[in-house]
N, C-alpha and C positions, 0 to 999 in steps of 0.2 A: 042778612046773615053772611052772601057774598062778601060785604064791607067789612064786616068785622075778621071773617077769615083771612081776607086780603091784606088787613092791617096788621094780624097775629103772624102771618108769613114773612113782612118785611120785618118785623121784630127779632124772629126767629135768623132768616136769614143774615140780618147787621149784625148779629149775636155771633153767630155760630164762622161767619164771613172774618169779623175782628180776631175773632181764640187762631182759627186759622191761621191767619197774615199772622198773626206775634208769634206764633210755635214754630211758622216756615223761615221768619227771620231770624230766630234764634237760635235753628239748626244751620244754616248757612253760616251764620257766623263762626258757629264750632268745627262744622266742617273747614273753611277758610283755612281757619287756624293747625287744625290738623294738617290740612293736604301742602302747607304753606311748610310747614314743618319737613314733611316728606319729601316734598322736591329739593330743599336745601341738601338734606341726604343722600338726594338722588345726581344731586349736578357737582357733589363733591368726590363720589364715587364715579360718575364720567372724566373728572377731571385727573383720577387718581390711573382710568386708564388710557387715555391719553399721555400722561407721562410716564407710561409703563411702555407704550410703543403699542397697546393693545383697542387700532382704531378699527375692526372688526365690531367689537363686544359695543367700542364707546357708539356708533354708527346707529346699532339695534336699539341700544338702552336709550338712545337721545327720542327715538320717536314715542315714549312712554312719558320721558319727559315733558316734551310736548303737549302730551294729549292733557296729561293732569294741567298744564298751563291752562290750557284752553277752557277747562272745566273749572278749573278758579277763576276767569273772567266770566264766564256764562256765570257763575254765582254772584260772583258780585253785582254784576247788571240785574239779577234777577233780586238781590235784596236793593237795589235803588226803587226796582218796580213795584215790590210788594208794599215796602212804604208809603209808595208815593198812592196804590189802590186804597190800603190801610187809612190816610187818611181823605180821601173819596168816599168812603161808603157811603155816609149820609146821603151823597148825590146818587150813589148808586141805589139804594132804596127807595129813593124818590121818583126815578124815571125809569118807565116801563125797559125801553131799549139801551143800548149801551153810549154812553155820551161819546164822542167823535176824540175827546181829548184821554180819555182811558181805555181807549181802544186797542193802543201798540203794548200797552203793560198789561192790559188783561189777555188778548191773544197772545203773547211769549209767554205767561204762565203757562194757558194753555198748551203750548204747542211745547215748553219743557217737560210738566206735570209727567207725562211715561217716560221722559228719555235722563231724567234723574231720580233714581230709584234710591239714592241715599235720603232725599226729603220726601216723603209718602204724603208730607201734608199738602205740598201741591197735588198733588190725587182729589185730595176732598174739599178745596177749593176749583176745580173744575170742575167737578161733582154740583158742586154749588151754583158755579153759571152755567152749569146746562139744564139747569129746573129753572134759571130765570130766565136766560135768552134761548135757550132749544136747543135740540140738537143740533142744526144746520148752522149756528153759529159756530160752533163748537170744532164743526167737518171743516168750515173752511179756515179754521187755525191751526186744526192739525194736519191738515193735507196741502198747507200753502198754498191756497188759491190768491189769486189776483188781489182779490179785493180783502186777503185777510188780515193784513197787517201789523205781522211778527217783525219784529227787530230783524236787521241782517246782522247784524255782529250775533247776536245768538243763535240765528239759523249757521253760521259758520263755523261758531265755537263747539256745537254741540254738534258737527257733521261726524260722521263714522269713516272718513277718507281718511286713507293715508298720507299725512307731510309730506310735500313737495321734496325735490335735492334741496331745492333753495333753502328753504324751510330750516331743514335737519341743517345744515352747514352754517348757516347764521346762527342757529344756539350752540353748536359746538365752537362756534370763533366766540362768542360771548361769554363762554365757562370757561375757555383757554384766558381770556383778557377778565377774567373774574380771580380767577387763581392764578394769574401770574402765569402761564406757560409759554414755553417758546416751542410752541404747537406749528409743525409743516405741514399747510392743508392741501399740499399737493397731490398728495395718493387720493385721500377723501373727496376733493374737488373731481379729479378722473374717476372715481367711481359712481359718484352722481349723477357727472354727466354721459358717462356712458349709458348707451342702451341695449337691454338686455334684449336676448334672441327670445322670440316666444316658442317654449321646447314643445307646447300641446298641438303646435299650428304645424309642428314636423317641417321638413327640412325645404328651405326654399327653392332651393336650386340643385341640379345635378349638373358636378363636373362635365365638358366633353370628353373628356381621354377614359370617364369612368364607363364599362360596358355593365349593360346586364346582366344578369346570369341566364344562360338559355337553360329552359328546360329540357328533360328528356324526350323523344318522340313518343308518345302513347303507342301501344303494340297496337295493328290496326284488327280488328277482329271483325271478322265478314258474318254476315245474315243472312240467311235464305229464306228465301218464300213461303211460307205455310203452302200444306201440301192442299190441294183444288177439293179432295171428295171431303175436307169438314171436318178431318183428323187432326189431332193437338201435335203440333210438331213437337217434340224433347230437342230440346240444340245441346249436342255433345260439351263435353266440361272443354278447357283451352288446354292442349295436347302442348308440353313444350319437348322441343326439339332436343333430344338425347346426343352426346356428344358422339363425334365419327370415330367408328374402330377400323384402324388398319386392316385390309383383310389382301392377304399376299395372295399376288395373283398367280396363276399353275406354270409351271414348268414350262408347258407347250407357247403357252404366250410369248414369255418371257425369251426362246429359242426364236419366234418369227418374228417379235420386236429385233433382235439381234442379227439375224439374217437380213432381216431389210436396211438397218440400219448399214450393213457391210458390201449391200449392193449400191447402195445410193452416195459412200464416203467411203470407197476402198483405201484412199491415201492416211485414214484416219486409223485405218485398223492396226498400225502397228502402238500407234502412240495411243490406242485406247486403252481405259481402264478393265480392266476384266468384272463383269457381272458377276455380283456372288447369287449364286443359284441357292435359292432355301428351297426345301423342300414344302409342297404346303399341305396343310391339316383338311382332306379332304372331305373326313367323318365331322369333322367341326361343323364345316359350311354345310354339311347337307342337315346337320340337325338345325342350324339355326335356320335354314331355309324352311324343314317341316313347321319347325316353333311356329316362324308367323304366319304360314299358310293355314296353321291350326288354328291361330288367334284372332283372322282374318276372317274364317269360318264362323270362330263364336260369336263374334261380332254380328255379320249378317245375320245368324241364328237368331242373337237376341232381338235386331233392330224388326226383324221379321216377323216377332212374338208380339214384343210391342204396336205395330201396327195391327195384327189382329184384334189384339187386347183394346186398341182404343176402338176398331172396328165393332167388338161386339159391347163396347157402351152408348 
């Protein structure tokens, strides 16, 4: 029963393996043709800004160019492969493992099969060899191990890297000398080769003549001790210092500042200025005097409630 299932499987699979291979070569060709179409479109519109002076735009647009190149030669190679499997299968049916000589075209299907999403029927031909050779076959086409043996023009065609300078600057001299331009690649060539600053790595170096900015001093704010019997210290709010009010000093000062002054620089006394005498606000100073002798009192008042109050908790 094994035999006959085994035999009905390679039917099935030579079957279902040929519809494959002839629907993925027939989509490549269409695509070809398309994408063949597009780039002509696309290298005449570079060429159109080129000689417009606009090699900003021509710079960006060339590396799309590009990429579609790349993906029209990975097509092509991969319709040489599918042929050349297409007519293999019989051999491929025939032998349990994978022959040594169908090796490099069936792994590059493989390892294209997800990375060209316009041919889905490479999907269901690897689909295909992973029910015949397993899935470890399969891991090491798609992960290019050592021993898996994908094509390197395909592994390069279908890379997801950016075009070199080099690169972009040899197809822009190629659609200048396609359409005839008398293209100056001199700004283009210094832009290539320059190299950009990396802005996320911030800045490498600081000037010497640049200083820092000093910061301001922190106001420095003192602690005291928790008090010894067990009581929750309260630390007063940060008091700031009230601007200085002049406060004139009395008459009587002001007459023995001037009397000694006249004992100690009699030669001075003629050519001195005369002191203007104010009179000073006597009833002022004594209320601002009671004020914080009063405020000074409620203070201790309070601070002295409060240590009872933690005392009788």
């Amino acid at each position: 029963m094994s035999l006959l299932n085994q035999l009905f499987n390679r039917g099935v699979f030579g079957t279902k393996c040929k519809t494959c291979l002839n629907l993925a070569i027939s989509r490549i060709k269409l695509l070809q043709n398309k994408r063949d179409m597009q780039l002509k479109h696309m290298r005449k519109e570079i060429a159109q800004f080129l000689q417009a002076g606009q090699e900003a735009i021509a710079r960006i647009r060339v590396e799309h160019v590009i990429r579609e190149q790349n993906i029209w030669a990975a097509y092509e190679i991969l319709e040489l492969f599918c042929e050349f499997v297409l007519a293999r299968v019989p051999i491929i049916e025939s032998q349990k493992d994978c022959p040594p000589e169908l090796r490099e075209a069936i792994s590059s299907i493989i390892f294209s099969a997800p990375r060209c999403s316009e041919v889905p029927d490479l999907l269901q031909i690897k689909n295909l060899f992973t029910a015949k050779y397993g899935k470890e076959f399969i891991a090491s086409a798609s992960e290019l191990r050592p021993d898996s043996g994908v094509n390197r023009t395909i592994i390069e065609k279908l890379s997801v890297s950016a075009p070199s300078g080099e690169a972009r600057l040899k197809v822009l001299k190629e659609i200048a000398r396609e359409y005839n331009l008398n293209w100056d690649s001199s700004s283009t060539e210094a832009e290539f080769s320059r190299k950009h600053e990396d802005l996320l790595g911030g800045s490498k170096h600081i000037s010497g003549g640049a200083a820092l900015p000093s910061r301001a001093p922190a106001s420095q704010v003192s602690f005291s001790s928790p008090p010894s019997n067990g009581a929750h210290y309260i630390q007063p709010a940060e008091i700031k210092p009230e601007p200085q009010q002049h406060i004139p000093a009395p008459r009587s000062l002001i007459q023995t500042h001037v009397s000694c002054t006249n004992e100690i620089q009699p030669s001075i006394n003629s050519d001195a200025v005369p002191v203007r005498e104010t009179r000073p606000q006597s009833s002022e100073i004594l209320e601002k005097a009671r004020a914080a002798i009063a405020s000074a009192e409620r203070a201790s008042a309070a601070a002295r409630s409060a240590a009872e109050l933690v005392k009788s908790l």
